[in-house]
C-alpha positions in Angstrom: 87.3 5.7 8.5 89.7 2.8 9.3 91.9 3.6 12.8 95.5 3.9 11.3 96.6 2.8 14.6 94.1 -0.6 14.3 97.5 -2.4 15.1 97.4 -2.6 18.9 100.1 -4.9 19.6 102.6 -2.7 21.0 100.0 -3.1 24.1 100.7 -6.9 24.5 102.5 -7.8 27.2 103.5 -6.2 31.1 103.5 -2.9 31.6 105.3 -1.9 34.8 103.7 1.2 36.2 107.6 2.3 37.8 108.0 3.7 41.5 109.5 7.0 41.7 112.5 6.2 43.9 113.8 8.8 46.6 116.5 8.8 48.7 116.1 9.2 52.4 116.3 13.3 52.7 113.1 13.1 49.7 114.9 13.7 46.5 114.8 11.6 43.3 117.4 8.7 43.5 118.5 8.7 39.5 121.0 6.2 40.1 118.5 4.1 41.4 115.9 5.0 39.1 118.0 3.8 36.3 118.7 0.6 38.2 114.7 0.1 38.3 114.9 0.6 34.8 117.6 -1.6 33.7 116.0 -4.4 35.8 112.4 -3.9 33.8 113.9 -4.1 30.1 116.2 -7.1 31.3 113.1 -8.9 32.3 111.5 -8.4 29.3 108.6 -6.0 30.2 107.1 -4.7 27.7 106.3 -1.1 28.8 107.3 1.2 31.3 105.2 3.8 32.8 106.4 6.9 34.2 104.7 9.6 36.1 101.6 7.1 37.3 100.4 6.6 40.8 102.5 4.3 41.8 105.5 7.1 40.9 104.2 9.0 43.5 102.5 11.6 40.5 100.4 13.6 43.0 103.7 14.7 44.6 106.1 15.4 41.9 106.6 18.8 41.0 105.7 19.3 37.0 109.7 20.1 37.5 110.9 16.4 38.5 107.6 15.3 36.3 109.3 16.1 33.4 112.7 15.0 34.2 111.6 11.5 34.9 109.9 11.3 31.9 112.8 12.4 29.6 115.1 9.5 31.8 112.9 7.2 30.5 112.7 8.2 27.7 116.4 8.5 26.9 117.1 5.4 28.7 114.6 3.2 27.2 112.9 4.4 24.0 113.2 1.9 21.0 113.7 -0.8 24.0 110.2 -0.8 25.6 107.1 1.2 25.4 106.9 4.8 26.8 103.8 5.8 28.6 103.8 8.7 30.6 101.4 9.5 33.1 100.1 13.4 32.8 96.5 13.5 34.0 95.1 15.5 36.7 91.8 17.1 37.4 92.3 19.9 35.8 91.5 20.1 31.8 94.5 22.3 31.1 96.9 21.1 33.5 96.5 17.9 31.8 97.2 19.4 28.7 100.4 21.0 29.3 101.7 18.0 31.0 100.7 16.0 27.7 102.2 18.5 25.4 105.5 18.4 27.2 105.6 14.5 27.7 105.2 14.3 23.5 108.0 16.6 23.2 109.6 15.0 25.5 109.6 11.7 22.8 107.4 9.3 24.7 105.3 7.1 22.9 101.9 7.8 24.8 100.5 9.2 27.8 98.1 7.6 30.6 95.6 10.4 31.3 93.6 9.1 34.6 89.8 10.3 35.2 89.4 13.6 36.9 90.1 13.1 40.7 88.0 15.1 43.2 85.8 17.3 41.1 84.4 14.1 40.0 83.5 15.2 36.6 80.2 13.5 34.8 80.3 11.7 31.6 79.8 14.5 29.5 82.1 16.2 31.7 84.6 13.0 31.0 84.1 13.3 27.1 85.0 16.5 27.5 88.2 16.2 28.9 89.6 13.7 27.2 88.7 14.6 24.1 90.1 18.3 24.5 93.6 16.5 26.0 93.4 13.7 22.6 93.1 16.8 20.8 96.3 18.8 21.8 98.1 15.7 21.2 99.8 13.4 18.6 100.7 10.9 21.0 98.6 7.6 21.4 96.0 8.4 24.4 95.2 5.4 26.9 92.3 6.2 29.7 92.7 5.5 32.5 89.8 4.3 34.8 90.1 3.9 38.7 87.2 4.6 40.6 88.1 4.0 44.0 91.1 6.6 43.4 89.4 9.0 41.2 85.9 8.4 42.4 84.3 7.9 39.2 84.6 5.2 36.4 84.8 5.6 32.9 81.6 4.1 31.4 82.0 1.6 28.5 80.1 3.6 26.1 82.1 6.8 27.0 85.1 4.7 26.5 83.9 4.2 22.8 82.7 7.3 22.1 86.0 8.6 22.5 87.8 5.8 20.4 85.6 7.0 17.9 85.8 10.5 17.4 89.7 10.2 18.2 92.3 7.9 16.2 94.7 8.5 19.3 92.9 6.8 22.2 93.8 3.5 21.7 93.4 1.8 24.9 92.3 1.4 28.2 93.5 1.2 31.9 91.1 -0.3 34.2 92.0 -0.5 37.3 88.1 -1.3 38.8 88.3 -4.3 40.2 85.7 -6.0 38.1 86.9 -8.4 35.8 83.7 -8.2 33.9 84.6 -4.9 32.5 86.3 -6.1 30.0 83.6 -7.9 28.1 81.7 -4.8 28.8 84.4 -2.4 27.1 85.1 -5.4 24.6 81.3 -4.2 23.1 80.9 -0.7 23.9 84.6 -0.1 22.2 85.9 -2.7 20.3 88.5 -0.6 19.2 90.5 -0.4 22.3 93.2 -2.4 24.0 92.8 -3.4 27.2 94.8 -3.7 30.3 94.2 -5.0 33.6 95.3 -2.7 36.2 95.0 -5.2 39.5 98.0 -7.6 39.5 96.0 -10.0 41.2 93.2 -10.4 38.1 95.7 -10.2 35.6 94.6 -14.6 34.6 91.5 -13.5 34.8 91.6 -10.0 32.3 93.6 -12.4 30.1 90.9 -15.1 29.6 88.3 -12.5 28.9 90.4 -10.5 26.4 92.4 -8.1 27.9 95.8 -7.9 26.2 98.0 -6.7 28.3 98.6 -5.6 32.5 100.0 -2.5 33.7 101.6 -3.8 36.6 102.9 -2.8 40.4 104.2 -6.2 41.4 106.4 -6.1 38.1 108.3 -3.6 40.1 109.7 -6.2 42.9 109.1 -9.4 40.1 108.9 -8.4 36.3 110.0 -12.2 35.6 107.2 -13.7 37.0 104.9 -11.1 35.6 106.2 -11.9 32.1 106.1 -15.7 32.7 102.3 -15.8 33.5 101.9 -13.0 30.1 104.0 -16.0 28.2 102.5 -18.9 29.5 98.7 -17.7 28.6 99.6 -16.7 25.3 102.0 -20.1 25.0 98.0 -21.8 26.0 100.1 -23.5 28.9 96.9 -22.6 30.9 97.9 -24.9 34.0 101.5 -23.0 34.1 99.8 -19.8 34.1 97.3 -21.1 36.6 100.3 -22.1 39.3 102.2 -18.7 38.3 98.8 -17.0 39.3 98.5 -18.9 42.6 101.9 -18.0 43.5 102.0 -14.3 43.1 98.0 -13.5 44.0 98.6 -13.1 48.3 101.1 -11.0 47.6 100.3 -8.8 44.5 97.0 -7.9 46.8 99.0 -7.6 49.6 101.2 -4.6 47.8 97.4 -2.9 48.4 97.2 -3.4 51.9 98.1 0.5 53.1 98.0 3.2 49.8 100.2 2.2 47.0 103.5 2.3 46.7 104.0 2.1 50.5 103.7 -1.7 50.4 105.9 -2.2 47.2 108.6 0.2 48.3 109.0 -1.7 51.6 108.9 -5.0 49.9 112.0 -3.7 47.7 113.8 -1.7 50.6 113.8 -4.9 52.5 115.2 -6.9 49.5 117.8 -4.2 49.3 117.1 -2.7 46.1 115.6 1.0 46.8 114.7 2.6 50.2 111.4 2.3 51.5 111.1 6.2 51.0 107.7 7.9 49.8 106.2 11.8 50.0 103.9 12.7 52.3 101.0 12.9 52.9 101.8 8.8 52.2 103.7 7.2 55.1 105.8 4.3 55.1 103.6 0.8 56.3 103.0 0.4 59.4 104.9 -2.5 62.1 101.5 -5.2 61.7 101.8 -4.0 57.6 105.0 -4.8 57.5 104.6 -8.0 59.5 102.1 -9.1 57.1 104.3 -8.6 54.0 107.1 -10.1 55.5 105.3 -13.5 55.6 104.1 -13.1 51.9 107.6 -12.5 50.9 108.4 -15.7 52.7 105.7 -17.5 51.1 105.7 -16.5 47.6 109.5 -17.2 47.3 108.8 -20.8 48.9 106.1 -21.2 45.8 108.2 -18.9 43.5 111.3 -21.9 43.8 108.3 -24.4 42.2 108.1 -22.7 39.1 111.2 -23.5 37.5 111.4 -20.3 36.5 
């Protein structure tokens, strides 16, 4: 039966997986929150993405979950893509947090692979199936193994776009650039996007259409240009765009994410550098280290012409 979804392109483009920002006693800074926003949709991005890891998800209570969501939602739907983050590891937690995130009007939800438990792939069928199932929102997996500890295989991957005309696409946040070819065959029904800033060229030249992105947080315009300057074929602009952001897209990994990002936008005075324990904000020689990144990406950054 033909996918009545087969039209993936609402995936094209940047996705910017949004920091939750606090203010400095913990609490969720809406005014800046709505700033974030504002900046993303100005930039052009194509999706925004609630609720993830990089919003600090682990931490939120289902409470302040919720309440994010339904700010994006009423701030941006019809203006970018909504896609909520609601997985955890447990098969009915997930649920509910999907079932409230589609009444809440979002577009789709990003339901990541079972963290601790470290379910098999049967296990991983399973779940995603039972959370596709309680849902008429589009599902996109959500594979990161050195989070979650376990990968979604390729052929589970297209199992599940098989049996279920909601999971549309993919997260992959591996590493490996080669999983794309390898989820390209296994399930040729899914989009993909890259989920490491830094590969984001390379997921591009092997077919991934889109990148869910943390740098887009401190630089959606750059993000963007490289997205535009592939699909223009300009592949020597999106070459230099790459070579100017890749030092410091990695370098928003070097301590747990968001720590990095969050003090890379405190110190350009947009949010506070803020985040929930048990994270902690970078360390001195962390923050020495982005500090010269900064310096040197904005040095290549004034090259582009942007």
């Amino acid at each position: 039966m033909e996918n009545p979804m087969s039209d993936l392109s609402r995936f094209d483009g940047v996705f910017t997986a949004l920091i939750t920002p606090f203010t400095q006693s913990g609490d969720i800074d809406w005014v800046a929150f709505d700033r974030l926003i504002d900046r993303q949709l100005a930039a052009g991005i194509t999706g925004l993405v609630p609720v993830g890891t990089t919003g600090e998800a682990a931490t939120l209570t289902s409470e302040e979950a919720d309440a994010l969501i339904a700010h994006t939602v009423k701030r941006a739907k019809g203006k970018a893509y909504v896609l909520a983050g609601t997985g955890s590891n447990s098969t009915a937690k997930t649920i509910a947090a999907t079932q409230r995130a589609t009444e809440l009007g979002v577009d789709g939800v990003l339901v990541v692979t079972p963290y601790y438990n470290k379910p098999s792939q049967q296990g991983l069928l399973n779940h995603f199936s039972a959370v596709a199932d309680a849902t008429t929102a589009d599902v996109v997996l959500y594979s990161v193994p050195g989070r979650a500890g376990v990968e979604i295989a390729p052929d589970t991957a297209g199992a599940l776009a098989q049996r279920h005309l909601n999971i549309v696409a993919i997260k992959e946040a591996g590493g490996a650039p080669s999983r794309v070819t390898d989820l390209r065959t296994a399930a040729p029904g899914l989009a993909i996007h890259c989920g490491d800033d830094g590969l984001a060229l390379a997921f591009y030249a092997l077919g991934s259409c889109g990148l869910t992105s943390v740098f887009s947080n401190y630089d959606p315009e750059i993000c963007v240009e490289l997205y535009k300057a592939w699909q223009a074929g300009d592949r020597l602009r999106a070459l230099d765009i790459h070579e100017a952001l890749r030092d410091i897209a990695d370098a928003m990994f070097i301590e747990n994410s968001p720590a990095p990002v969050k003090y890379v936008l405190s110190n350009a005075g947009l949010y506070t550098a803020s985040v929930r324990m048990p994270l902690a904000e970078v360390s001195a020689p962390s923050r020495s280290v982005l500090d010269q990144h900064v310096v040197d990406f904005k040095t290549r950054r004034e090259g582009l012409a942007l």
